[in-house]
C-alpha positions as CSV (number, residue, x, y, z in Angstrom):
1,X,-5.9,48.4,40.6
2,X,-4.5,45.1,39.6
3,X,-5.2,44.2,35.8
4,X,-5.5,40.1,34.8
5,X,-4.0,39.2,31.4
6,X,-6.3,37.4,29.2
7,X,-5.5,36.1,26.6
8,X,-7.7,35.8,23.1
9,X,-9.6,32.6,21.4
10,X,-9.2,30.5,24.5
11,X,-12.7,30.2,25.1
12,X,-15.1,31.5,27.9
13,X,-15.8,30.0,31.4
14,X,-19.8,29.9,32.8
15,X,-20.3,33.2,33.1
16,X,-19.2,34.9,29.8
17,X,-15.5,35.9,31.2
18,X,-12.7,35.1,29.0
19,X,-10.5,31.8,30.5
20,X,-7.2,33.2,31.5
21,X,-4.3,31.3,30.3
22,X,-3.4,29.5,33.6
23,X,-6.8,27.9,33.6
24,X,-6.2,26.6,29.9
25,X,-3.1,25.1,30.7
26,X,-4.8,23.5,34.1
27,X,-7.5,22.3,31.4
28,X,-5.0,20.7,29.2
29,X,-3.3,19.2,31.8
30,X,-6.3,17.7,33.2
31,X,-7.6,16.2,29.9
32,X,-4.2,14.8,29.1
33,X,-4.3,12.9,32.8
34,X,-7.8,11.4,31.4
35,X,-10.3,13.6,32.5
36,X,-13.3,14.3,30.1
37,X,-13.7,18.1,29.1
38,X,-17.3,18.4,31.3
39,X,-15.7,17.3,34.4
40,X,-12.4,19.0,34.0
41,X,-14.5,22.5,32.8
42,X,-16.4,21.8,36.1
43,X,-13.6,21.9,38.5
44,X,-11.9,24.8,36.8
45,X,-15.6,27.0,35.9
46,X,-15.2,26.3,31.8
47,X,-18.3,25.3,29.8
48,X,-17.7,22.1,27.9
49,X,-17.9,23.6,24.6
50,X,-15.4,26.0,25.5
51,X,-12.8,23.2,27.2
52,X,-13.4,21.7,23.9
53,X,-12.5,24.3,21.3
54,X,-9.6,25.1,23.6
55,X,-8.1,21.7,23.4
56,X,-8.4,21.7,19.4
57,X,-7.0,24.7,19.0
58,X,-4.0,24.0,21.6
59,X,-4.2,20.4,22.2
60,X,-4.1,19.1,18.5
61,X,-5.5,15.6,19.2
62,X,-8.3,14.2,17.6
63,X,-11.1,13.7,20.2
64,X,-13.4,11.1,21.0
65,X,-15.9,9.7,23.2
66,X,-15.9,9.1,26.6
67,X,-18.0,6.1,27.4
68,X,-19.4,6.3,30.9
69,X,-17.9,10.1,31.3
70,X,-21.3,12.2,29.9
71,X,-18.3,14.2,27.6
72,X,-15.4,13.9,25.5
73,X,-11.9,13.3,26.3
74,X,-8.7,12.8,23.7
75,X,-7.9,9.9,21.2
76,X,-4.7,9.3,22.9
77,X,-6.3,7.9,26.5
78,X,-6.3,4.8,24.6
79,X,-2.6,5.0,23.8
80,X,-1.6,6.1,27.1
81,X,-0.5,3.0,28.5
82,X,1.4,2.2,25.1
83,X,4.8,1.2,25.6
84,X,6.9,3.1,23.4
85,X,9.1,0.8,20.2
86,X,12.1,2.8,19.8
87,X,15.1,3.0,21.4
88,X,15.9,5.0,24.7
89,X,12.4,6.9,23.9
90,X,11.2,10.3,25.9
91,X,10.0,9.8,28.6
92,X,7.1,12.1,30.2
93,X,9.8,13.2,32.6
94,X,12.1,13.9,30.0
95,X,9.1,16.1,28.4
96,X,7.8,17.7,31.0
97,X,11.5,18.4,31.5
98,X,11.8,20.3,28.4
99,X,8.6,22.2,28.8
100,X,10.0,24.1,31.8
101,X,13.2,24.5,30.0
102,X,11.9,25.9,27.1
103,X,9.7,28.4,29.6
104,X,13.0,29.6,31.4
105,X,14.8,30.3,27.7
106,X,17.6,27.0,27.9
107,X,19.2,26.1,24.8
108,X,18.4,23.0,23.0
109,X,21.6,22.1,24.3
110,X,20.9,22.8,28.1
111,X,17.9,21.1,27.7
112,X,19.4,17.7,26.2
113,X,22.2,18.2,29.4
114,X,19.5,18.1,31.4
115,X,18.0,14.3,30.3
116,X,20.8,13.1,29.2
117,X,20.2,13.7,25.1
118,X,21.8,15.2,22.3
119,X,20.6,18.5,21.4
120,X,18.8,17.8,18.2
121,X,16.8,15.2,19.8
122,X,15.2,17.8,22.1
123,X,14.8,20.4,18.8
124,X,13.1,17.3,16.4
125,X,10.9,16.7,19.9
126,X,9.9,20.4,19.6
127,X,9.2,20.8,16.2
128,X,7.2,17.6,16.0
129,X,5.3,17.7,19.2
130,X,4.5,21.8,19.5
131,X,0.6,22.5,19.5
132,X,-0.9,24.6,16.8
133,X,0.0,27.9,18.8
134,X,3.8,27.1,18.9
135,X,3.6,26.0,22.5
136,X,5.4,23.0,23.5
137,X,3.1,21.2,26.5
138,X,5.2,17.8,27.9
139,X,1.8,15.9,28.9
140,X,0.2,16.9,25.0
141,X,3.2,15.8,23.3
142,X,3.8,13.0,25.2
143,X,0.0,11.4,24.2
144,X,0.8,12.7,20.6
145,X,4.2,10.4,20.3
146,X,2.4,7.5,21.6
147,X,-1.0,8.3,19.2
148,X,1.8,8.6,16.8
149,X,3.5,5.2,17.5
150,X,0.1,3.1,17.1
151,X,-0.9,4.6,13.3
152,X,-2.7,1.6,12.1
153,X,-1.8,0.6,9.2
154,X,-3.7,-2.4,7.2
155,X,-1.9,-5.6,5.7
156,X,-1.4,-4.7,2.4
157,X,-2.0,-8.6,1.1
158,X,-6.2,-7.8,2.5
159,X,-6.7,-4.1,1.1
160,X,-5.4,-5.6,-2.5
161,X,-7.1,-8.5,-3.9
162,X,-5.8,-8.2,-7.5
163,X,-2.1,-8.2,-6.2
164,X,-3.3,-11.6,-4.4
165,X,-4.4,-13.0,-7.1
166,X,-1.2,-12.3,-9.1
167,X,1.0,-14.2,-6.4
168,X,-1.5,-17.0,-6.5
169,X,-1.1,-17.4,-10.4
170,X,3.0,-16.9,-9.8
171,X,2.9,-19.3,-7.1
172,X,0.9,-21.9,-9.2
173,X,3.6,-22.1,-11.8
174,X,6.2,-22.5,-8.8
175,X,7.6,-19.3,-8.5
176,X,9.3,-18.4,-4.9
177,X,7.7,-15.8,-2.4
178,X,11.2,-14.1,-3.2
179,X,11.3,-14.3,-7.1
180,X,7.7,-12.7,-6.9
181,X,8.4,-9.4,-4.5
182,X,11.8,-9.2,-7.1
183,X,9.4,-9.4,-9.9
184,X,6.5,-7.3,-8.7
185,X,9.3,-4.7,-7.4
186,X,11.3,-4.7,-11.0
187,X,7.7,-4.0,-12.7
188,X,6.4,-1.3,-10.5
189,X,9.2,0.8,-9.5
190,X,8.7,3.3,-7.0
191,X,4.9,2.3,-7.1
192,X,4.9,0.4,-3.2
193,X,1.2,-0.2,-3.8
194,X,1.9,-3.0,-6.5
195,X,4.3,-4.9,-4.8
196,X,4.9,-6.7,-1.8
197,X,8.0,-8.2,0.3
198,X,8.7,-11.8,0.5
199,X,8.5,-12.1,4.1
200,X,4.8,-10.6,3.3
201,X,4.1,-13.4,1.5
202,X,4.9,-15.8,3.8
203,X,3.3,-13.8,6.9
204,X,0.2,-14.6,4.7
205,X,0.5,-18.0,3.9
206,X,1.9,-18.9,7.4
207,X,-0.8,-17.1,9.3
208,X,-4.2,-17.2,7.3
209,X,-5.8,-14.0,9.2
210,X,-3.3,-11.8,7.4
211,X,-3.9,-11.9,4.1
212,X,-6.1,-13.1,1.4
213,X,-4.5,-15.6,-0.3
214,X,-5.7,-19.0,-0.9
215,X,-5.6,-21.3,2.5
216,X,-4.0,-23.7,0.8
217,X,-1.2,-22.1,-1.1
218,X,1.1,-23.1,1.5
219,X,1.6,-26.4,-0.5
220,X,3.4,-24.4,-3.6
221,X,6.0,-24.2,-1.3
222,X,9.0,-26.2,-2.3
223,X,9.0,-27.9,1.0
224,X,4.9,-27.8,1.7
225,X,5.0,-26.2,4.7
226,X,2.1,-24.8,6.8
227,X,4.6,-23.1,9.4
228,X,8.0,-22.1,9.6
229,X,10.5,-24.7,10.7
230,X,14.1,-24.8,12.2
231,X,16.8,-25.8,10.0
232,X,19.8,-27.9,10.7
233,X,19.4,-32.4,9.5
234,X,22.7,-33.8,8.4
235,X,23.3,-36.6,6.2
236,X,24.5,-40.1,7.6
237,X,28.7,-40.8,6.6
238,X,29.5,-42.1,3.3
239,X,31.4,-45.2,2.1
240,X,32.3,-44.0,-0.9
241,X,36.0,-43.6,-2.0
242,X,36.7,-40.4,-2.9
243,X,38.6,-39.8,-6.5
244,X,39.1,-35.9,-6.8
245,X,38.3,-33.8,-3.8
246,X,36.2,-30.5,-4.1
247,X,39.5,-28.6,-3.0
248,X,40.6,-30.0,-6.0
249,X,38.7,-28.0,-7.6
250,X,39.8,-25.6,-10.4
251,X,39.2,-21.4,-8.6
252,X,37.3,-20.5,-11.6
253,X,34.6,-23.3,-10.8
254,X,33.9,-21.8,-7.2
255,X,34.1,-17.7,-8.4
256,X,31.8,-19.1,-11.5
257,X,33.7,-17.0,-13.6
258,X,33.9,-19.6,-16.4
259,X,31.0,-21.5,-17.3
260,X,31.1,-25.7,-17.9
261,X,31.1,-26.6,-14.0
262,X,28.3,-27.9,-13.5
263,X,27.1,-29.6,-10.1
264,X,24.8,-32.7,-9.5
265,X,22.9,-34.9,-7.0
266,X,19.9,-37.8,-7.3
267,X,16.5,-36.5,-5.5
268,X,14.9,-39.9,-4.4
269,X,11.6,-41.5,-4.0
270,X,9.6,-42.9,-0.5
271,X,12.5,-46.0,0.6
272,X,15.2,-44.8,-2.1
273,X,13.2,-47.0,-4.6
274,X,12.7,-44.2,-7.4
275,X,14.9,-40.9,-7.9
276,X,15.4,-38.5,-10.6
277,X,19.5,-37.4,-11.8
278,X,20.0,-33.3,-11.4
279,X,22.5,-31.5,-12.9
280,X,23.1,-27.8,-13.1
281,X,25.5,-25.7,-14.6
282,X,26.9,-23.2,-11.8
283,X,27.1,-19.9,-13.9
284,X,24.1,-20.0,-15.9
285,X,22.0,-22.3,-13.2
286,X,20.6,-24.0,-16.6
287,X,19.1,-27.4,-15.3
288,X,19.5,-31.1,-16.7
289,X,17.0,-34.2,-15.6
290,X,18.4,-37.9,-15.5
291,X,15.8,-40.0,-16.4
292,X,16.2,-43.4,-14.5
293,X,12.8,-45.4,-14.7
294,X,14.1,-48.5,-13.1
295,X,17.1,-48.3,-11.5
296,X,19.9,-46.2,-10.1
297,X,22.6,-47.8,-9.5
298,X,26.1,-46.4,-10.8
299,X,25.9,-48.3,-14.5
300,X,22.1,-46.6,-15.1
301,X,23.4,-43.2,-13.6
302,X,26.6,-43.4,-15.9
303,X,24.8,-43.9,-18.9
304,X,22.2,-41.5,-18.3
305,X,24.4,-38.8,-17.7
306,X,26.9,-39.3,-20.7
307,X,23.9,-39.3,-23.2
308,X,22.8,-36.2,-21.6
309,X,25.7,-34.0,-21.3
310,X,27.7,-35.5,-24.4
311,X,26.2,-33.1,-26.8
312,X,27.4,-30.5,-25.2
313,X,30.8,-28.0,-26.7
314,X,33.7,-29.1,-24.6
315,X,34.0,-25.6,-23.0
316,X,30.6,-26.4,-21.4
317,X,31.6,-29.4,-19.6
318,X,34.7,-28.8,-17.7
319,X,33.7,-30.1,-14.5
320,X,30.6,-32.5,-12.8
321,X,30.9,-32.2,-8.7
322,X,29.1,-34.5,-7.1
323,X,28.1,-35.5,-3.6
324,X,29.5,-39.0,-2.0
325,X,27.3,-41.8,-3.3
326,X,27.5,-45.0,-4.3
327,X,25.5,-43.7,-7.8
328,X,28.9,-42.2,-8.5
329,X,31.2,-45.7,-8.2
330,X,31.4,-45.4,-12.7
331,X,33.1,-41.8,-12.3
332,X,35.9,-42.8,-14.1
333,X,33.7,-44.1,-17.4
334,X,32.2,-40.6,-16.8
335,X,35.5,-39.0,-16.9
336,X,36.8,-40.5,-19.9
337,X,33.3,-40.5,-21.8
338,X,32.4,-37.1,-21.1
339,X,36.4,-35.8,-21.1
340,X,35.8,-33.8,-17.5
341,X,36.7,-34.3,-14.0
342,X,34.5,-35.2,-11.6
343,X,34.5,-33.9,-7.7
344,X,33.5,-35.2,-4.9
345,X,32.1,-33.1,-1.5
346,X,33.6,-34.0,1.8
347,X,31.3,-36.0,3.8
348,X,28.0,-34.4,5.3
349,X,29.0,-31.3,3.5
350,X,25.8,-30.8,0.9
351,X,26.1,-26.8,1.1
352,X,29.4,-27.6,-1.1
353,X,27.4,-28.2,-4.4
354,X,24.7,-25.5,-2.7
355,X,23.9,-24.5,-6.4
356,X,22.2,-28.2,-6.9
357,X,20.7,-28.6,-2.8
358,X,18.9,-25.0,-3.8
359,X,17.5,-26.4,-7.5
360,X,16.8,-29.4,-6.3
361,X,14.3,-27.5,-3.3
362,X,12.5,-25.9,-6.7
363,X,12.5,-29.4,-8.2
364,X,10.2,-30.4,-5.3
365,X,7.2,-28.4,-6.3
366,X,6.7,-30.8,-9.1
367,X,8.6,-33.8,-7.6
368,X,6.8,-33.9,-4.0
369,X,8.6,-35.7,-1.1
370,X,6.9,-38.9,-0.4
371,X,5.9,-39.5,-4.3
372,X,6.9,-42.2,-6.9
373,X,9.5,-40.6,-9.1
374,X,9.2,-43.2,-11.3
375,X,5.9,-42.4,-13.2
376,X,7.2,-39.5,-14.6
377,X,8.5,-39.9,-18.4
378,X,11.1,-38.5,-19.9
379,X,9.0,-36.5,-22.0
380,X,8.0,-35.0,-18.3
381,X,11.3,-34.8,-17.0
382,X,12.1,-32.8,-20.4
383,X,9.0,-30.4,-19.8
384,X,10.0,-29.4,-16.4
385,X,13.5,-28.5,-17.1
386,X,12.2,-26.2,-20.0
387,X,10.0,-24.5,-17.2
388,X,12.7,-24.4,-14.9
389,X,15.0,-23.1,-17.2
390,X,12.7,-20.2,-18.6
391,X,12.1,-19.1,-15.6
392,X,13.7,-15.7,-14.0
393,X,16.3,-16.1,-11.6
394,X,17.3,-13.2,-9.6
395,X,21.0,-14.4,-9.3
396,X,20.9,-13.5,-13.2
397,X,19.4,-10.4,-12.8
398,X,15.7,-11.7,-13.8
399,X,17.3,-13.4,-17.0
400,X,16.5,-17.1,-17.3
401,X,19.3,-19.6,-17.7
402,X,18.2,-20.4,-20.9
403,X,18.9,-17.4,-22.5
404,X,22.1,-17.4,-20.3
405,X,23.3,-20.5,-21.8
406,X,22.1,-19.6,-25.2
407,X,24.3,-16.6,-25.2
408,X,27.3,-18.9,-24.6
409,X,26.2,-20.8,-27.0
410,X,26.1,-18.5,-29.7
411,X,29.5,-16.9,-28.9
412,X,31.1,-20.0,-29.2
């Protein structure tokens, strides 16, 4: 008398007989290829309820409907077809693979000679894929990895209006999408909920569906964009005669190790007819406005800049660098006045004072391209250097540059 194995919990076909465990696998099998659980029970003699408490006790994927099938079939049909994101992924070759490895007792190590993989690769592929019963089945773990690999997960800048509101009220006083995530990550810590990435920020202002952030926030932006743009415009040559070139320049000016080198540049009006004098100290980034209402020519850029920087200790004005323009033809009453060298950039080379080109990009949020520099006052010119200068910089660690230069101050 020959006696079947059965084995326990796996359910019972149409007649009451308990389902013999090479018609479960034949079940599983089935539903993975995309059958629904009443046409696969069909074919193998397995009421629908039963396929279905067999597959979530062994198949451990969520189920749900089959549209068109009368039954249910598993979550992952959907994701069959996904492609998978990683690296040299499993394939369901290199799964089923290890299923029948595992069945003849191979090592890890036999198995991972077998496709081609390390060892631990087919034990992490074991441990995460196994169904609840400690069987590893190639066609169940392959539709887990790929239900795996397409976890939804919702833009963080739509589940969290409050947080949008914050960058909108940051981004209002001219803040950077970067000087906000390094903000919102130095307040919250290890809280991921309350902060957010720069590149986050400008997925959502760059592409309106994914966030919730104002429409037109883009124009905060130093530059106004709506969309990202390619880099790379060079300036025309100079004719300006060159006194002291930037490799002239003293080594503690370029490692910033001693503060007074400062760096400057004019950021002009529509037609050249209006611009605004910059200066910036290269340690401390603290920022000084030119006021030029009428003109600026060499003579009005001269004066401007000795009143300005003349009240300042000696040790805080070692050194002005420049770019080549004609502005700068009265260096050497500059020189003499102020009692500091001045260098010049080699020509077409702005990213040599690159501590000026990047202030004078946040100087364009209230100074738009396009607009007449010359209605602004002095008294303006004064009021947005103070914001500048109170404002957190992450090259200083979050301090502003006016307490940065306030410190130097003091210890002198």
């Amino acid at each position: 008398m020959t006696v079947r194995k059965y084995e326990s919990g796996g359910g019972v076909g149409v007649r009451g007989v308990p389902i013999v465990a090479a018609t479960r696998e034949s079940l599983i099998e089935m539903a993975c290829a995309g059958s629904s659980f009443t046409a696969a029970g069909r074919s193998l003699g397995v009421s629908q309820p039963s396929a279905v408490r067999i597959w979530r006790r062994f198949g451990h994927v969520e189920l749900i409907p089959v549209f068109g099938s009368g039954g249910l079939g598993p979550v992952v049909q959907a994701a069959a077809a996904a492609e998978p994101v990683q690296r040299r992924p499993l394939s369901s070759e290199d799964r089923a693979t290890i299923q029948a490895g595992l069945r003849l007792k191979l090592s890890y190590a036999a198995i991972g000679e077998l496709i081609g993989r390390n060892k631990g690769v087919v034990w992490r592929e074991v441990q995460r894929n196994s169904s609840p019963d400690g069987q590893y089945r190639g066609c169940v773990a392959h539709r887990v990895a790929a239900h795996r690999r397409r976890r939804s997960k919702q833009f963080k800048l739509i589940a969290n209006p409050a947080l949008c509101r914050r960058i909108e009220g940051w981004m209002d006083q001219g803040w950077s999408p970067r000087l906000i995530a390094l903000m919102l990550a130095a307040e919250h810590g290890d809280d991921h909920t309350s902060r957010v990435s720069h590149e986050t920020i400008y997925q959502a202002l760059y592409v309106q569906t994914r966030g919730s952030l104002r429409a037109d926030l883009h124009r905060k932006l130093s530059l106004k964009r709506s969309h990202r743009a390619p880099r790379g415009r060079s300036r025309g040559p100079s004719t300006f005669s060159e006194a002291f070139k930037i490799s002239d320049r003293p080594a503690e000016a370029a490692d910033r190790a001693v503060p007074g080198h400062w760096e400057g540049d004019l950021i002009q009006g529509p037609g050249n007819q209006s611009a605004i004098g910059t200066l910036v100290e290269r340690t401390t980034r603290f920022t000084i406005l030119l006021h030029l209402p009428g003109r600026h020519d060499a003579a009005t850029v001269a004066d401007a800049m000795i009143r300005e920087m003349r009240h300042l200790p000696d040790h805080l004005r070692r050194s002005i660098t420049w770019d080549r323009g004609t502005e700068m033809a009265d260096y050497a009453r500059i020189q003499l006045a102020l009692e500091a060298k001045l260098y010049f950039c080699d020509p077409r080379s702005p990213w040599q004072r690159g501590t000026n080109e990047n202030t004078n990009r946040l100087l364009r949020f209230w100074f738009e391209k396009g607009s007449d520099l010359s209605v602004h006052t002095a008294a303006d010119l004064r009021r947005v250097a103070d914001t500048l200068n109170k404002r957190p910089r992450p090259t200083l660690d979050l301090e502003t540059p006016a307490d940065r230069l306030n410190k130097l101050l003091l210890a002198a």
